[in-house]
VMD Tcl script that draws the C-alpha trace (Angstrom):
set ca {
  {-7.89 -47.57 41.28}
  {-4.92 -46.96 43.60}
  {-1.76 -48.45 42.54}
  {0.14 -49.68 45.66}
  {3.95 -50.76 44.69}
  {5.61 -53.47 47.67}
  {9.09 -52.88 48.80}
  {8.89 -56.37 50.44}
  {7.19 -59.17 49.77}
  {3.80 -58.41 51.26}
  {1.88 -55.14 53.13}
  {-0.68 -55.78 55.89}
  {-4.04 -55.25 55.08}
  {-4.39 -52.49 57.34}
  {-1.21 -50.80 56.42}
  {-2.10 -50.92 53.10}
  {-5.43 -48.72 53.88}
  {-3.74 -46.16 55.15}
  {-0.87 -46.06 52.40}
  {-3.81 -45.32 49.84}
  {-4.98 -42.84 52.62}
  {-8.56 -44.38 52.94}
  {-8.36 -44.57 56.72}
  {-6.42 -42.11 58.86}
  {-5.33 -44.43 61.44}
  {-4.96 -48.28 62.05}
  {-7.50 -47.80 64.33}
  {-10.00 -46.63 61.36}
  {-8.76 -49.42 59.50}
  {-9.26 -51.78 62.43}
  {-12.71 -50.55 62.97}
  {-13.79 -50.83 59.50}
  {-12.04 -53.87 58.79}
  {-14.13 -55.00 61.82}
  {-17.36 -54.02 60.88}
  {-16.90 -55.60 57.19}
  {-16.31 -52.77 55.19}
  {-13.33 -54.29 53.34}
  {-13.43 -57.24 51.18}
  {-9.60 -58.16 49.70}
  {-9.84 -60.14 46.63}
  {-13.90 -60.48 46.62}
  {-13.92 -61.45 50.13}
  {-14.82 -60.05 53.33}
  {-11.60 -59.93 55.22}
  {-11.71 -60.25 59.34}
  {-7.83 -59.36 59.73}
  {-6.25 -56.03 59.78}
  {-2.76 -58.11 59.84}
  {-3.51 -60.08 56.81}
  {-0.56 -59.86 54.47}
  {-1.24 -58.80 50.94}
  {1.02 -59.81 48.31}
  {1.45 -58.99 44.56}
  {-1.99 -59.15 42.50}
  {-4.11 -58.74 45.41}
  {-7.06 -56.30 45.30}
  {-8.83 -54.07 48.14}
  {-12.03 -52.67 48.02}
  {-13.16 -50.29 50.46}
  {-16.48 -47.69 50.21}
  {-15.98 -47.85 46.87}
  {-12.39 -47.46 46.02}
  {-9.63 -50.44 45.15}
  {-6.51 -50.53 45.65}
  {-4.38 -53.22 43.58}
  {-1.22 -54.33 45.04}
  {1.53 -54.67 42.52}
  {5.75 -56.10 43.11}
}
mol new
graphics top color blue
foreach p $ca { graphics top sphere $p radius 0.5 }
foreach p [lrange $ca 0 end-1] q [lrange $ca 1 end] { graphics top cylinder $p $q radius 0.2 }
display resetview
C-alpha cells in the first residue's frame, strides 16, 4: 500500500495517481479514470478532479494508495 502524506487539505484524484507513480501522465490517469479502472473508497470514481482528503483509499490494477494528513 502506498502511503500518500497531504500538504493541504486534499489531492485530486488524478494527482494523486501520479504522486504514487501509477500513471505517467494526467492524461493516463484521465484515461483510466475514464474507462473505470479506479475505484476511491470502494467506488468507481468518474472524476480525475475529485479531491481526496485524509483516510481516503485508491485502488488502481491492483495497488492502493491511502491518503493520510
Amino acid at each position: 500500500m502506498e502511503i500518500i502524506r497531504l500538504r493541504d487539505d486534499y489531492i485530486k484524484l488524478g494527482q494523486a495517481l501520479k504522486a504514487a507513480g501509477l500513471v505517467d501522465s494526467g492524461v493516463d490517469a484521465k484515461y483510466a479514470i475514464a474507462k473505470g479502472k479506479v475505484k476511491v473508497n470502494g467506488e468507481t470514481a468518474s472524476q480525475r478532479g475529485k479531491k481526496l482528503v485524509d483516510g481516503d483509499v485508491v485502488g488502481f490494477e491492483g495497488q492502493t494508495i491511502k491518503i493520510v494528513k
